[in-house]
N, C-alpha and C positions, 0 to 999 in steps of 0.2 A: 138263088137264096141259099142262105148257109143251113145245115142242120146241125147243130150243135151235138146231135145225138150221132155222129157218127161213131161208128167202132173204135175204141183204143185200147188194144192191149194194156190194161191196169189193173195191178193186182186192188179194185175196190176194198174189201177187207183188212189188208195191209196197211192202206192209205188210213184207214180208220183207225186204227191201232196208233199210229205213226200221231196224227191229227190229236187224237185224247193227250198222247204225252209233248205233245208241242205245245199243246192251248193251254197246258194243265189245269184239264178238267175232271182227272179221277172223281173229283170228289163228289160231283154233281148226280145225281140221281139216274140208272141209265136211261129213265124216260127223256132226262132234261137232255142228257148226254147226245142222244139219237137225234132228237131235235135239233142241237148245236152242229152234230158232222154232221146230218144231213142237207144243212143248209151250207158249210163252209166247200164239204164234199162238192158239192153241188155246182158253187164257184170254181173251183180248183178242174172241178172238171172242164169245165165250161171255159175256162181260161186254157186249160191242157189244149184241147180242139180248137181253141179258136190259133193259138201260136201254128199246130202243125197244117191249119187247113188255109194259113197265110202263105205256106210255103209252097202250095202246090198250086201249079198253073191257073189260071182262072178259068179257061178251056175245059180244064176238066170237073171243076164246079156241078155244072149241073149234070156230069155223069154220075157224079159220087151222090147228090142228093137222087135220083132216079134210085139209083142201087142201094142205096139206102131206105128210101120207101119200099121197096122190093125185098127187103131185107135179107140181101147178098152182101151179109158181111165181108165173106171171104177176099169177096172180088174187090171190095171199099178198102177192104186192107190191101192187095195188093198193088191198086196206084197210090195209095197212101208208100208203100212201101216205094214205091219207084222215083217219089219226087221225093221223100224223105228217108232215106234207107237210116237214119239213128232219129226215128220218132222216140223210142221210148229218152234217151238223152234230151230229146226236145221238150216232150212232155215232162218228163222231172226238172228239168228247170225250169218250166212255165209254172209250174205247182210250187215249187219253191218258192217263185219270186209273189205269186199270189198270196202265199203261204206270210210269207213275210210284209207282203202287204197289211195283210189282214190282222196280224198281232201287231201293229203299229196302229192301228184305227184303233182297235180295242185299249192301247196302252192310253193315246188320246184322249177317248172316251171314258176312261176309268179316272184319267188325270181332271177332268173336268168337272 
């Protein structure tokens, strides 16, 4: 079973910053604002893990969720790192593409 919660070097903060001036939701109140990344945050992450944890062996699967319950980040990063030495590449264009998903639902959703 996959854990979505695996460790990924992301700068979270950044991504947030980044996500306000993509959605452009300055304008929003920061209560509504936190609610809004928190949930798109959420996806983008969750889409991030699922691209990099397609890439690594199936074998190692339930090493990575053991070590993970264990919360040996360290070690989760580095067969992350071995089956994927450019995760963060990986994960920024899994954010992207999610990214871009996700303002085409809303442009959709607005059009209707």
């Amino acid at each position: 079973m996959m854990h979505m919660n695996s460790p990924m070097p992301i700068d979270v903060d950044a991504l947030k910053d980044k996500l306000v001036e993509e959605l452009n939701i300055s304008h929003l109140s920061p209560e509504e604002r936190d609610m809004v990344l928190d949930k798109v945050a959420e996806l983008l992450m969750k889409r991030a893990t699922f691209e990099v944890y397609t890439l690594i062996p199936q074998s190692e699967h339930e090493k990575i969720d053991a070590l993970t319950e264990l919360g040996k980040d360290a070690e989760v990063a580095d067969i992350v790192r071995k089956y994927v030495p450019n995760v963060q590449e990986v994960a920024a264009q899994a954010i992207r593409d999610e990214l871009e998903e996700y303002k085409k639902s809303l442009e959709t959703v607005a059009a209707e």
